[in-house]
Structure formats: structure tokens, C-alpha cells
matplotlib code that plots the C-alpha trace (Angstrom):
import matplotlib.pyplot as plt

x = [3.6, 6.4, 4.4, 0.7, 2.3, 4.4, 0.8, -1.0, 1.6, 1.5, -2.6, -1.9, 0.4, -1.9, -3.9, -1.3, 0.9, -2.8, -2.8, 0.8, -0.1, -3.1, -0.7, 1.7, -1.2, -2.7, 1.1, 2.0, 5.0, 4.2, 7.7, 6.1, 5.8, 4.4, 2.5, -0.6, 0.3, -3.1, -5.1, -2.2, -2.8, -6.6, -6.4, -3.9, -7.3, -8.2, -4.8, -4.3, -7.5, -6.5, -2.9, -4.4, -7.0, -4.4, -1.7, -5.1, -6.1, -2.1, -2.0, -4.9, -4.2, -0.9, -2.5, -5.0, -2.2, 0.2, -2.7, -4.4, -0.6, 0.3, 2.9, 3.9, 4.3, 6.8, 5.7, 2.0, 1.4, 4.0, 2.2, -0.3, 2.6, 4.3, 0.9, 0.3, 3.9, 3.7, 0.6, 1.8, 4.4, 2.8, 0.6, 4.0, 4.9, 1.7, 2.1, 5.4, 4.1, 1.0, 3.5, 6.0, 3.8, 3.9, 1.5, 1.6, -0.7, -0.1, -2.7, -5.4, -4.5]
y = [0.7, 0.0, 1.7, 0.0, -3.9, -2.8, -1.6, -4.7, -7.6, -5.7, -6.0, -9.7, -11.0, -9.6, -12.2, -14.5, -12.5, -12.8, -16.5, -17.1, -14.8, -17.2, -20.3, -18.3, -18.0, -21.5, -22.8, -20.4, -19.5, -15.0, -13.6, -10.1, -11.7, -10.2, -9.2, -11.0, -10.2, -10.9, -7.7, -5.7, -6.3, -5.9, -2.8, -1.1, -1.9, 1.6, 2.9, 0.6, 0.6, 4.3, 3.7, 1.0, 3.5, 6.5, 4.2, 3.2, 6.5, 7.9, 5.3, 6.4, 9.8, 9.0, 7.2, 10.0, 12.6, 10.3, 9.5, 13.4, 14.6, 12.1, 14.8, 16.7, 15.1, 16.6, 20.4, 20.3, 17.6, 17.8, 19.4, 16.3, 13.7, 15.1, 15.2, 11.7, 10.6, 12.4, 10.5, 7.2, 7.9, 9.1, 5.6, 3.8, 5.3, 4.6, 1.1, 0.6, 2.4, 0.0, -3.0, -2.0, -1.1, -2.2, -1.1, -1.1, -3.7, -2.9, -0.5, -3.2, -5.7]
z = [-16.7, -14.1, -11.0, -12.4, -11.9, -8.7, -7.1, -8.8, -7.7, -4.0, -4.0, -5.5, -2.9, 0.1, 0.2, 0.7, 3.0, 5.0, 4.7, 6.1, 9.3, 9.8, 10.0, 11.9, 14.6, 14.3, 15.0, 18.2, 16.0, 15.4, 15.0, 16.5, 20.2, 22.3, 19.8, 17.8, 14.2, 12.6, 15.0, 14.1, 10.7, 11.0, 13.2, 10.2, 7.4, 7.2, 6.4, 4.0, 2.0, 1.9, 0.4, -2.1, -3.1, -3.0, -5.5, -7.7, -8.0, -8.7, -11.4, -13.1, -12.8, -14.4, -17.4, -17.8, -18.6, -20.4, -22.4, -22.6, -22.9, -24.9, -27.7, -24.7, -21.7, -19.7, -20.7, -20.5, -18.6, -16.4, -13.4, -13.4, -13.5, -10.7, -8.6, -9.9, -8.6, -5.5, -4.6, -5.8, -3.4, -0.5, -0.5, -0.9, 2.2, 4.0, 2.9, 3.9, 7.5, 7.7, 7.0, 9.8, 12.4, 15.8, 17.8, 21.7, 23.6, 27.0, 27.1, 25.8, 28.6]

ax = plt.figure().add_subplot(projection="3d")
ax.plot(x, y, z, "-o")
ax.set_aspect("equal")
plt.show()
């Protein structure tokens, strides 16, 4: 239950985190100078599509075996939880890595 609203509060607050790096262009104000935040986050769309679909698809995959596995958990289902976690975090990680990227420009200019 904890890693479904962690995944749906992140996909919630995208849109807004979108929103704030429109003003931050519109006012001349991007804290990644020289960089333009809003193509860095447009060129990363791919990779994160791919982490939302990879956390969507560990949280059902989760659900499934809590809910197949339901009187035995941790012995029968155990193998599908720790493939359901490991994916969960392997988006986490390509969600933080889309989040922190900086990508270098100098070769576009």
C-alpha cells in the first residue's frame, strides 16, 4: 500500500513539477544555467514513461501475489515479491536518474 501512493503522489506531482519549469523559463530564472531545464526534461520522456510503466507494473505485480498468496506470502509467494520489489526499485532508480540528469549541450551548439 506504501509503495502504490509513493508511485501515485510521484505521477500526481509531475504535472506540476512541469508547470514550475515553464515559469522558471518564461522568467529567465532556470537554476541548471547553462542549461534549458524544460528540453532536458523533454529529452529524459522515454526513460521516464519507462520507470512509470516499470513502478505500475511492479505495483501490480505486488498486488497480484499478495492477493494470489494471500495465507502464504513470504513462502510461496515470496519469489514474486522479491521480483515485484526489485522492479519497483529499479524504476525508482531510473526516476531518480531521469530527475538528476544533466545532459551536455555543447555538442548541440
Amino acid at each position: 500500500m506504501v509503495v502504490f501512493l509513493a508511485v501515485t503522489l510521484r505521477m500526481a506531482v509531475q504535472p506540476f513539477y512541469l508547470e514550475w519549469m515553464s515559469a522558471v523559463i518564461s522568467t529567465n530564472d532556470a537554476i541548471t544555467f547553462p542549461h534549458t531545464p524544460i528540453i532536458a526534461y523533454n529529452e529524459t520522456f522515454g526513460l521516464r514513461i519507462s520507470a512509470w510503466l516499470m513502478s505500475v507494473f511492479g505495483i501490480l505485480m505486488m498486488g497480484y501475489s499478495v492477493w494470489r498468496y494471500r495465507n502464504a506470502v513470504f513462502t510461496s509467494g515470496l519469489r514474486m515479491v522479491l521480483a515485484s520489489s526489485a522492479i519497483i526499485l529499479i524504476a525508482e532508480i531510473l526516476n531518480r536518474f531521469a530527475f538528476f540528469i544533466v545532459k551536455s549541450w555543447s555538442s548541440d551548439v
